[in-house]
N, C-alpha and C positions, 0 to 999 in steps of 0.2 A: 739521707746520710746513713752510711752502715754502721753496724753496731763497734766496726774495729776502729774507723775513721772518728767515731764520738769519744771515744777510751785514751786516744792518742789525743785529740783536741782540750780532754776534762784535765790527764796529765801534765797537758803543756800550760792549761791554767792557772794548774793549783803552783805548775814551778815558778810561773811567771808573778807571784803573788809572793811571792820570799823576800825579806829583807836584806839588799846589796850589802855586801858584806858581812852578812850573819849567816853559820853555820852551824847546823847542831852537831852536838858533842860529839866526838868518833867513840860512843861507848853502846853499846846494848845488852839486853836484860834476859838472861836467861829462863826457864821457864820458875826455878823456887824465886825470881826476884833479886839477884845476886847481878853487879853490875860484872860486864865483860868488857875489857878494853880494846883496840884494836891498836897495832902501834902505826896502821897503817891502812887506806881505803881498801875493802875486799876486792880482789880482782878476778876470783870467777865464781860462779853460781852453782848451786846443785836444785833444778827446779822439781820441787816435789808433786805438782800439782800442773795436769795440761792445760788450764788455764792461763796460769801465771807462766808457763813455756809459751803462750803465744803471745801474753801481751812483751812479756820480753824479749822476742823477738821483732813487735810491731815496733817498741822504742826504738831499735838500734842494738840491743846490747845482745843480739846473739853471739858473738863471738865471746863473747864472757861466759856463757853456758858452757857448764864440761862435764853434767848430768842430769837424767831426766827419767821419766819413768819409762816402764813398758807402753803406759797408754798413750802418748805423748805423739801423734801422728801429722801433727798441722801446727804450723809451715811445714810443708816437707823436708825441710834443710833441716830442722829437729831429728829428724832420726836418721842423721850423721851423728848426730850427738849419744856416745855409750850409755845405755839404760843402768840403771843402779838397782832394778827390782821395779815391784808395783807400787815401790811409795808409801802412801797412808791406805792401809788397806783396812776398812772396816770389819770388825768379825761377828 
């Protein structure tokens, strides 16, 4: 089994383990700990990390990507996606 085939199957485990009709809160935590609201589900992505640009395109949700890094070369349909820079660039 390939490594992308297992990432999508562990995925579809942990969603399939969710309690019907329970959703978590549409709020998230900035980095000092400060809640953030959303008045509404996010509808596109900026993926900082070529990783996470490929498993989000393994699930389906490429078309929600609308940024990515320079390094970001796989799937190829990723770099139809405008670069935003290198990202997290260590120094």
């Amino acid at each position: 089994m390939s490594f992308r085939r297992a990432w999508v199957i562990a995925l579809a485990l942990v969603a399939a383990c969710a309690k019907p009709g329970r959703r978590p809160p549409a709020a998230l935590y900035d980095d000092q700990g400060r809640p953030v609201a959303l008045e509404a589900p996010a509808q596109r992505v900026v993926s900082l990390s070529p990783s996470i640009t490929d498993l989000l395109f393994a699930i389906g949700a490429g078309p929600h990507v609308v940024g990515r890094t320079r390094w970001d070369a796989y799937p190829p349909a990723a770099t139809a996606v405008p670069s935003v820079g290198d990202g997290l660039n260590p120094d």
